[in-house]
N, C-alpha and C positions, 0 to 999 in steps of 0.2 A: 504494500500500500504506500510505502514510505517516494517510491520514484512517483507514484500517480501525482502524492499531494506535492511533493517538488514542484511538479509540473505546473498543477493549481497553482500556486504562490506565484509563480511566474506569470504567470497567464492574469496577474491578476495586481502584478507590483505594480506602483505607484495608478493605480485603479482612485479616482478622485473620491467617491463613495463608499466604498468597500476593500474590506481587508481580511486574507488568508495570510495564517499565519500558524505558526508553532510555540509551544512555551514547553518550556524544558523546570516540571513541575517536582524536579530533584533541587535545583539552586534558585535563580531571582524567581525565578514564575512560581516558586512554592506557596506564596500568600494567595497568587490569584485562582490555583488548582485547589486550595482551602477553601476558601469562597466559595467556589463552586464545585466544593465536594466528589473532585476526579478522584478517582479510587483506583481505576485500572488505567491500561495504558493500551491503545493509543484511546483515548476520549477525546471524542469531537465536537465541537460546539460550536453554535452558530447565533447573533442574533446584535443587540445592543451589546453595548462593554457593561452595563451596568445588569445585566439582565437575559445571562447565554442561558439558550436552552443544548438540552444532548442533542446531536443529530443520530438517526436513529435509520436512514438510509442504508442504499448500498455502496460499496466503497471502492468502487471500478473508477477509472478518472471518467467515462463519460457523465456518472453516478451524481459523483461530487460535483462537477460542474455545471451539468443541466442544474442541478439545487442551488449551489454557488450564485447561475445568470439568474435563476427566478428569486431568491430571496437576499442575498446581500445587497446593500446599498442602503439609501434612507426608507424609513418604513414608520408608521407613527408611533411615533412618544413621545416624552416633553421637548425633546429636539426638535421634534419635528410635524410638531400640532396639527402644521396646516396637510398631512395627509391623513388624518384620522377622520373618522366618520362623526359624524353629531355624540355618539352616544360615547364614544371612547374621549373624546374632548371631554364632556362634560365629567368622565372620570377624572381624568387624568386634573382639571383645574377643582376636582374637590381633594382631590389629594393634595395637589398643591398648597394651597389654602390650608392645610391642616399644619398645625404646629410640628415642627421635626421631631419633637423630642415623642410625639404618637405617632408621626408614622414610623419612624424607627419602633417603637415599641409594636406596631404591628409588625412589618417585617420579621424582626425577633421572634415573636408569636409565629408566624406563620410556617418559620422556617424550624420551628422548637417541635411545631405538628408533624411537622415532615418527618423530620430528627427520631421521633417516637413513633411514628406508623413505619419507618424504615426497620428502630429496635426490635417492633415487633414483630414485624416480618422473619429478623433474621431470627428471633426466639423460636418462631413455630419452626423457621426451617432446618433447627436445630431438632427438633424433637419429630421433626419426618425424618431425618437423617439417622437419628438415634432407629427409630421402631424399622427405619430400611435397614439397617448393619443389623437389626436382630431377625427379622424373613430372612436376610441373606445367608447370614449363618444357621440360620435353621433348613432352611433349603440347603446349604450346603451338606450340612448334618445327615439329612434324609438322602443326599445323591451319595456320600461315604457309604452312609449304610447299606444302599442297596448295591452296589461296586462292590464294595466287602464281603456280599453273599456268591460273589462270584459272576457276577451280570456281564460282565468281557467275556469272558471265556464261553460264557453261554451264547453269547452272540455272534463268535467265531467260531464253532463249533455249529450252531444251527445256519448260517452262513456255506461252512464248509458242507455239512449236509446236504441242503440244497442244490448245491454246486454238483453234488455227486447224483445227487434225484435225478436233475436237467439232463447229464450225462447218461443218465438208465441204470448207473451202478449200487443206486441205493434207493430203498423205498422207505416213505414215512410211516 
């Protein structure tokens, strides 16, 4: 994937409205890959700088670029008011209007919700994972035991039979 997004970048440097790019979320980009809670690698995002969502696409270069020409560039938000529709305006200027110090405390909030339906996701997917390792070893259990009563050998054995029925040299 790594020559396709090269490519991107290229196709896309000193572009007046839009920008592909990389951040390397081991040194300086470690704050902005916190922010926006990259976990794996490669994570792709696209959107506002204040405001990336995952891209969730495919990742071929025609992939990223067809997505790249239709969505990069300006698109509405408080930068860019005059392409919003009536009803995202009128968000966007109640938000505004709201004292920083709530809507930070919503954000916080909002992203605390996230934070805690993600926990618990990975709690329950802890406890599939658990009850999977124990069917697994129990099916393993029950495939020993029957292997154990000799089940090869019977299988090679009624194999070779057969071979000798087809032949005329033996009867079942």
């Amino acid at each position: 994937m790594k020559p396709d997004w090269d490519r991107l970048m290229e196709d896309f440097a000193g572009h007046p409205d839009a920008l592909v790019g990389d951040v390397d979320c081991t040194a300086e980009g470690k704050p902005l890959c916190d922010e926006n809670d990259v976990k794996g690698f490669p994570t792709l995002m696209w959107g506002e700088p204040g405001s990336l969502e995952k891209y969730e696409g495919g990742r071929s270069y025609d992939e990223l670029k067809e997505h790249a020409s239709e969505n990069l560039g300006p698109q509405c938000s408080p930068a860019h008011i005059e392409l919003c529709n009536d009803e995202k305006t009128a968000a966007i200027n109640a938000l505004m209007s709201m004292p920083m110090e709530d809507l930070a405390t919503k954000v916080v909030g909002g992203k605390g919700k996230i934070k805690r339906a993600e926990a618990k996701l990975e709690k329950k997917q802890k406890r599939i994972q658990t009850r999977w390792e124990a069917a697994q070893k129990e099916r393993d259990d029950a495939v020993n035991g029957v292997m154990a009563t000799g089940l090869g050998l019977q299988k090679s054995v009624l194999a070779h039979r057969r071979m000798l029925r087809a032949e005329g040299k033996e009867e079942l």
